[in-house]
N, CA, C and O atoms as a DFTB+ gen file, in Angstrom:
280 C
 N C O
     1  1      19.015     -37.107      78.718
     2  2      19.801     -36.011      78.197
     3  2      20.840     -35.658      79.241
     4  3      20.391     -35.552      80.383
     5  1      22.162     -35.451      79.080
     6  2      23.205     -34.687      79.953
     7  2      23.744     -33.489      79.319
     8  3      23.409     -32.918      78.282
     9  1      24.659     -33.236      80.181
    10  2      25.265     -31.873      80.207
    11  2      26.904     -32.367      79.089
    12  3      27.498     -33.420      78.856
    13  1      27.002     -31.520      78.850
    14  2      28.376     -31.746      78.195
    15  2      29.133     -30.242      78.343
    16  3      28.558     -29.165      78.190
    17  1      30.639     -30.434      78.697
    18  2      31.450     -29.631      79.493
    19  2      32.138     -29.448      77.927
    20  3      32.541     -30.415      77.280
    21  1      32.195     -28.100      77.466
    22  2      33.021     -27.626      76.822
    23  2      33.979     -26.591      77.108
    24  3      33.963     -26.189      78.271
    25  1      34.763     -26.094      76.370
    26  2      35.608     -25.099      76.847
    27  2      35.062     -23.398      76.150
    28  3      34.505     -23.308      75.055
    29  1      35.325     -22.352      76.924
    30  2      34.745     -21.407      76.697
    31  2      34.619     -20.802      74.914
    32  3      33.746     -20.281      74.219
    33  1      36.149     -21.274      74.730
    34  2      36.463     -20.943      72.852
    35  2      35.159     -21.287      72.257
    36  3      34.210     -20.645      71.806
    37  1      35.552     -22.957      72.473
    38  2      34.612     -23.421      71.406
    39  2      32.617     -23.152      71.515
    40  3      31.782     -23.458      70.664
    41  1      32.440     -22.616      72.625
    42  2      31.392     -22.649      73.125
    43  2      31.056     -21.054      71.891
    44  3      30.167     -20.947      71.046
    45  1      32.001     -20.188      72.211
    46  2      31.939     -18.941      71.289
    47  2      31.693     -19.049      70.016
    48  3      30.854     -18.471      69.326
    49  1      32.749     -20.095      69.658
    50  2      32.332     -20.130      68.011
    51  2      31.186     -21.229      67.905
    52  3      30.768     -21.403      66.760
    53  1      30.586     -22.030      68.948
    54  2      29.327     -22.155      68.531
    55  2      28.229     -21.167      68.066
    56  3      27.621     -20.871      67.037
    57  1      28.311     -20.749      69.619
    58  2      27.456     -19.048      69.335
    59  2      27.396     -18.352      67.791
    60  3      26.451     -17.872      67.166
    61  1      28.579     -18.486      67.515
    62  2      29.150     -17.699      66.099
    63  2      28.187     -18.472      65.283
    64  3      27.010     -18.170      65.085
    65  1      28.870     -19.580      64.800
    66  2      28.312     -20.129      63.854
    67  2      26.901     -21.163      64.020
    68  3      26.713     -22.149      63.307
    69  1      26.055     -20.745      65.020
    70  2      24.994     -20.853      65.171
    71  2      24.190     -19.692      64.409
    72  3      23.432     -19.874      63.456
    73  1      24.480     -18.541      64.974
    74  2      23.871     -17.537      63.898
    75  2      23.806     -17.522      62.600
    76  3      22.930     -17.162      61.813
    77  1      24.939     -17.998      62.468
    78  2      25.375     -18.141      60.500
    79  2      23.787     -19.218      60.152
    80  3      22.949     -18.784      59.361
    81  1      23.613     -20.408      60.762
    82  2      23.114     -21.364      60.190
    83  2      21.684     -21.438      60.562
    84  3      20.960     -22.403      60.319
    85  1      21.221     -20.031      61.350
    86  2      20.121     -19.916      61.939
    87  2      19.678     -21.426      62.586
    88  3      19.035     -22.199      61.875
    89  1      19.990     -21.737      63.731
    90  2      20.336     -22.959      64.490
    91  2      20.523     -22.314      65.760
    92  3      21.102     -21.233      65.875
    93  1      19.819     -23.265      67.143
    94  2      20.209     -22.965      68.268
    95  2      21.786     -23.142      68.604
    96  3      22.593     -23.458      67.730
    97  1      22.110     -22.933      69.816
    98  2      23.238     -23.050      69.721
    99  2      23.364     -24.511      69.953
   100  3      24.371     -25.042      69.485
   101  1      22.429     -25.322      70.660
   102  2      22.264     -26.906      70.953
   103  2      22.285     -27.593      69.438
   104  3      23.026     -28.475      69.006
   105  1      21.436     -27.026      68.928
   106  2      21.216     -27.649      67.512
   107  2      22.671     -27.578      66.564
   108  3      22.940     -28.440      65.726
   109  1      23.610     -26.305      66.880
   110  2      24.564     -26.498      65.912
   111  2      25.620     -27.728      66.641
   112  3      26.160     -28.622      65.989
   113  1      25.771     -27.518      68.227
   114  2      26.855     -28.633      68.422
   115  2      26.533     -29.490      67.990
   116  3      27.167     -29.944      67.038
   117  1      24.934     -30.393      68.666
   118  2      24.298     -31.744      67.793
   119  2      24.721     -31.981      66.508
   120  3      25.332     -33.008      66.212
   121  1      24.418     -31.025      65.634
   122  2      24.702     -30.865      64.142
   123  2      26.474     -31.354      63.811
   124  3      26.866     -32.133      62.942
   125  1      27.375     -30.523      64.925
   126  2      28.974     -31.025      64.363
   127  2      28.643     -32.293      64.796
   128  3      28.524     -33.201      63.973
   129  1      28.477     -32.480      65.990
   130  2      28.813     -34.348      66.683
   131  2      28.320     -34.746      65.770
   132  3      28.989     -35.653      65.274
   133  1      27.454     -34.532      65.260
   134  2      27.007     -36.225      64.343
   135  2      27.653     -36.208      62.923
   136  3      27.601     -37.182      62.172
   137  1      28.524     -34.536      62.475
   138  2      28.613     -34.808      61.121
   139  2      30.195     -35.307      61.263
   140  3      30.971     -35.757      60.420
   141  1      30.363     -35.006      62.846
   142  2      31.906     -35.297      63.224
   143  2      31.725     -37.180      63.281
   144  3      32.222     -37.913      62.425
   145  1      31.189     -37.508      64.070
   146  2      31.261     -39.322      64.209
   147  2      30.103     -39.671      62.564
   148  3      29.830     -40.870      62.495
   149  1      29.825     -39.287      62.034
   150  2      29.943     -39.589      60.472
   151  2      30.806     -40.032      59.802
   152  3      30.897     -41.172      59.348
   153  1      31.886     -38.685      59.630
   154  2      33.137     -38.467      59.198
   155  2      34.054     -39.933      59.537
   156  3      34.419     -40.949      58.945
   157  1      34.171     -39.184      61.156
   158  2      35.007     -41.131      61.065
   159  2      34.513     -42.247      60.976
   160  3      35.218     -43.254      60.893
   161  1      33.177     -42.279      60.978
   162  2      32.646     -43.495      60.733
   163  2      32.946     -44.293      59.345
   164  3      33.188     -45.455      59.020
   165  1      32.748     -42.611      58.493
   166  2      33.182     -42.971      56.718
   167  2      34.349     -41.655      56.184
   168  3      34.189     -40.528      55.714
   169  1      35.884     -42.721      56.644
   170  2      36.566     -41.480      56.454
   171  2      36.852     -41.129      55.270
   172  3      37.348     -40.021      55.061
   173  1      36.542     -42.185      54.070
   174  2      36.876     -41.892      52.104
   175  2      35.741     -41.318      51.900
   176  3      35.722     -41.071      50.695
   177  1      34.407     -40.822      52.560
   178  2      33.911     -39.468      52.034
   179  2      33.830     -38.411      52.256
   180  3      34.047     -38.186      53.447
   181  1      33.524     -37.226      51.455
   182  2      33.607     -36.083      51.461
   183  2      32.456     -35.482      52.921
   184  3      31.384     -36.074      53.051
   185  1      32.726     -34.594      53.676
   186  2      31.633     -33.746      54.118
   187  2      30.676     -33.414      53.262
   188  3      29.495     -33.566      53.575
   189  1      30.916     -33.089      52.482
   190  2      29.895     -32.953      51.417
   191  2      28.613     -34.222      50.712
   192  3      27.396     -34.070      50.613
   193  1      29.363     -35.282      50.366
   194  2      29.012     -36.750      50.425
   195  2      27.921     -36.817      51.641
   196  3      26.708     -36.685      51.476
   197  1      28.503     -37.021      52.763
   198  2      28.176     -37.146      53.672
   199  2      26.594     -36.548      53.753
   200  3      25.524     -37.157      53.733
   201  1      26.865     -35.228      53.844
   202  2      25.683     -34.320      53.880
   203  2      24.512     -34.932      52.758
   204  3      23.431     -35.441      53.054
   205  1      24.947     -34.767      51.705
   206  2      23.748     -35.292      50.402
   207  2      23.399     -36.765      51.219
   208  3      22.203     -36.894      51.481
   209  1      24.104     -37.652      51.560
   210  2      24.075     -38.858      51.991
   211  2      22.580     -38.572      52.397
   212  3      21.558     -38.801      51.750
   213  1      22.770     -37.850      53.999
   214  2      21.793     -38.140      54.741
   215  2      20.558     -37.279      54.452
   216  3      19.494     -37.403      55.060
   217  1      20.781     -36.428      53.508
   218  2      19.600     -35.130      52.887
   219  2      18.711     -36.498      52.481
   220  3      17.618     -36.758      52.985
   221  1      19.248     -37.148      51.685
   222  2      18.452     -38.279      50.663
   223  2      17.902     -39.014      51.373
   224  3      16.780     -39.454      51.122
   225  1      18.700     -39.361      52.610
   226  2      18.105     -40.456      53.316
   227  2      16.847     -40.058      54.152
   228  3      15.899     -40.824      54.327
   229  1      16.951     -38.385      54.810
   230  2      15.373     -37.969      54.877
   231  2      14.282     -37.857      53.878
   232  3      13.097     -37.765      54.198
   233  1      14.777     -37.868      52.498
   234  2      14.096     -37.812      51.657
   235  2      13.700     -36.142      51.444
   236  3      12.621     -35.557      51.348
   237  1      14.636     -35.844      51.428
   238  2      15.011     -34.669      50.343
   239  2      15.519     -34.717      49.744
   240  3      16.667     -35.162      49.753
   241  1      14.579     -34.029      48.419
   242  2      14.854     -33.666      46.886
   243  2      15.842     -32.970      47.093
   244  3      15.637     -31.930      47.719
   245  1      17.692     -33.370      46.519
   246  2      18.450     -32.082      45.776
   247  2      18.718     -32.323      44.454
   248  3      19.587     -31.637      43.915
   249  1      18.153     -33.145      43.842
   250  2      18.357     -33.308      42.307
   251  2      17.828     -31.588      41.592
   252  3      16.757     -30.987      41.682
   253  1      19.125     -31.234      40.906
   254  2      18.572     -30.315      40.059
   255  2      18.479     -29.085      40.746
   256  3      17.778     -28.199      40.256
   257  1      19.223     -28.851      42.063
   258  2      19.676     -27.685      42.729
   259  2      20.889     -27.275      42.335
   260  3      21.633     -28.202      42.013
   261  1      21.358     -26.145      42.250
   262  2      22.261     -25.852      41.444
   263  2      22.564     -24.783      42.051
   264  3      21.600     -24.544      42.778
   265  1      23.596     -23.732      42.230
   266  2      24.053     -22.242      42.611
   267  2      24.604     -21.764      41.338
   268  3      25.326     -22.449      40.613
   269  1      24.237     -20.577      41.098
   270  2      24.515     -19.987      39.853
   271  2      25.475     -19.490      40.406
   272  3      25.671     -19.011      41.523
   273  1      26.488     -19.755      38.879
   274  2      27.938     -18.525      38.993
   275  2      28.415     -17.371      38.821
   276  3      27.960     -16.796      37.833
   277  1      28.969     -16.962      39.259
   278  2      28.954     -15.183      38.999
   279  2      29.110     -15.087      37.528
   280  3      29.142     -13.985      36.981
């Protein structure tokens, strides 16, 4: 494991949006890097894509999840 040197901003809006996602703050950078070298790995899909991609590939059920509309 190493250290990785960020800059103070982005370190903040980790903080930030670590809370949002109830996530350490380690767990949310981990979380961008990999959805970031995803992304370019497969740049014709969606973030979204992406995400279901690898939900499935742990083998989580989202068939038939749905958000109701106002």
């Amino acid at each position: 494991m190493g250290i990785v040197n960020i800059d103070d901003e982005l370190h903040d809006q980790l903080r930030k949006a670590s809370g949002v996602t109830c996530r350490s703050i380690n767990a949310q950078a981990a979380f961008w890097m990999k959805i970031g070298m995803l992304c370019e790995m497969n740049p014709t899909q969606s973030f979204n894509e992406i995400v279901s991609r690898e939900l499935k590939a742990a083998g989580v059920a989202t068939e038939g999840l749905r958000v109701a509309s106002k």
